[in-house]
N, C-alpha and C positions, 0 to 999 in steps of 0.2 A: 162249851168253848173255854179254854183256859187263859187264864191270864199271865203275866208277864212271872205274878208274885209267884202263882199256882205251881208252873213250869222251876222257877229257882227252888221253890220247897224239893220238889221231890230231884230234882238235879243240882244239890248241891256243888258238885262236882265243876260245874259251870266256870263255880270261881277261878280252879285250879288256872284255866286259859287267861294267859297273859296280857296277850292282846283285847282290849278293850271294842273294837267293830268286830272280832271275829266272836268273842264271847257274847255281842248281841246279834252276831246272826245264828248261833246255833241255838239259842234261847228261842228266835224268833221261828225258825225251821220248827221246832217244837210248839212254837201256837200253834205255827200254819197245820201241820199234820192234827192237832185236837177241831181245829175249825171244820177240818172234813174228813173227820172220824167220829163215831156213834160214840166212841171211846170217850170217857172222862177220867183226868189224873188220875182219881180213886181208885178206878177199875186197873190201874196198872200195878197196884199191891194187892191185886187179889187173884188175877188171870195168869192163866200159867207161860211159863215163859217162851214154850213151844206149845203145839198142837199136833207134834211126832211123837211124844211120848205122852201115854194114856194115865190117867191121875196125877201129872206131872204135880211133885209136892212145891216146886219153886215157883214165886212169882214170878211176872214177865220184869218190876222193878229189884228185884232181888239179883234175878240175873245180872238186868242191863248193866246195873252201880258195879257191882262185882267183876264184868269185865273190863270195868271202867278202871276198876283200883288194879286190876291184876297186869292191864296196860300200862298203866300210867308205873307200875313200879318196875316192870318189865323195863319199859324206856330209862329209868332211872340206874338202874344196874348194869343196861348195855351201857349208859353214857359213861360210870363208873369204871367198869370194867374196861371198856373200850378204845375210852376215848373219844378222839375225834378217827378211831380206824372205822367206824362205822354209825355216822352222824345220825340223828331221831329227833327229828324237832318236835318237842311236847305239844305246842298249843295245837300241831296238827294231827297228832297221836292222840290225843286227851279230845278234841272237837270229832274228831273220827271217832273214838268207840261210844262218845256219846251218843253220837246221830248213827250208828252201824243199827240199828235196830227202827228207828223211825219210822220208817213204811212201813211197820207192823199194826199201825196205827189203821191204816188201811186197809190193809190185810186179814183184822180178825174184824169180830161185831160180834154182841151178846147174841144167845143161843136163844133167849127166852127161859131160861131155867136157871140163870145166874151165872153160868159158865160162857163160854164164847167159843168161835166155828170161826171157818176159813169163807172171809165173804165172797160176792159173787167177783168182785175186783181183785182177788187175791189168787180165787183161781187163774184168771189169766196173766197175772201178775204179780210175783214173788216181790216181798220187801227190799229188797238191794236196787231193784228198778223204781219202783214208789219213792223210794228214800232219795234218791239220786235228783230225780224231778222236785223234791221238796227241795232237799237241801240247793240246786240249782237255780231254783225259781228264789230263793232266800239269799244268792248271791255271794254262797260260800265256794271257796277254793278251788280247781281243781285235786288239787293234794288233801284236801277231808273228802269230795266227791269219789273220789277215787277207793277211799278205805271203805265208805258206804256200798259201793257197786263191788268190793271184789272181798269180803268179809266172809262172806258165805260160799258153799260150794259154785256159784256162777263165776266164783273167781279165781276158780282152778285150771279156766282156760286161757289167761293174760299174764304177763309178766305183772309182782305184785312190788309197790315199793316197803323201806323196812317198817314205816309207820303201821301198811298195811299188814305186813306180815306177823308184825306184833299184834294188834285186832283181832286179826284172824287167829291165831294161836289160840290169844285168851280167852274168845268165842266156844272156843270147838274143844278146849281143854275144862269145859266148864260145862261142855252140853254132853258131850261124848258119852262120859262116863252113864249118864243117865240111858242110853239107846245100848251101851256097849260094855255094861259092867258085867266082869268077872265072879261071881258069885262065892265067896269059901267058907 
């Protein structure tokens, strides 16, 4: 089980959110899922970030931070650029690609050989649905619930908002290449 400190160490990121309830409900989403996950902080700098590609060289916390930063600047150059022609509220851009990965907590379990498998929960339940009941039971947003449930391919059948579509971008721009590289 992780604790409040555990969870800020490896989610620095945390801070960036403005809001002071919403930066402790997404710290808190992140107990909840270590509470009923076999999973500990540690194992999250060492387990690969998917379980689609085979010797995946990235961590699962490599990823998640990296989508995080690639969001969060993402949002800062549309706001730059844009204006207010196409508004992105950070804390809820930044609390979403935090927690877009959270049910994976659920999802995987050590292998017993130091690696980690797709648990018996995970088969019938992909992370964007686990994530969605965490962060829901922890009494965050609809507008971060939202980027959690549609981050992933499940959420190519909803209309997405731009928070989400930003997540999503920086997700699938960061996994892609690994399942769909070009080789030269």
């Amino acid at each position: 089980m992780a604790t409040r400190d555990e969870v800020l160490r490896i989610w620095p990121e945390i801070e960036w959110i403005q809001d002071p309830g919403l930066r402790a409900k997404v710290a808190r989403c992140w107990e909840l899922a270590f509470e009923r996950s076999p999973l500990e902080p540690e194992d999250l700098e060492r387990i690969p970030f998917t379980l689609k590609v085979e010797d995946c060289p990235v961590s699962f916390l490599a990823h998640k931070r990296l989508v995080v930063h690639v969001a969060r600047e993402s949002g800062l150059k549309i706001r730059e650029f844009f204006g207010g022609a196409l508004p992105v509220d950070m804390d809820t851009l930044i609390a979403g690609a935090i927690l877009a990965d959270v049910g994976k907590l659920l999802e995987y379990e050590p292998d017993g050989e130091g690696g980690s498998r797709q648990s018996a929960r995970g088969k019938y339940l992909r992370h964007p649905f686990t994530g969605v009941a965490l962060a829901m039971e922890c009494g965050l947003p609809d507008a971060v619930c939202h980027i959690v449930a549609t981050h992933a391919g499940e959420g190519n059948m909803v209309a997405r908002t731009t928070e989400a579509w930003i997540v999503h971008h920086a997700d699938f721009m960061t996994y892609e290449p690994f399942v769909a590289r070009l080789e030269v």
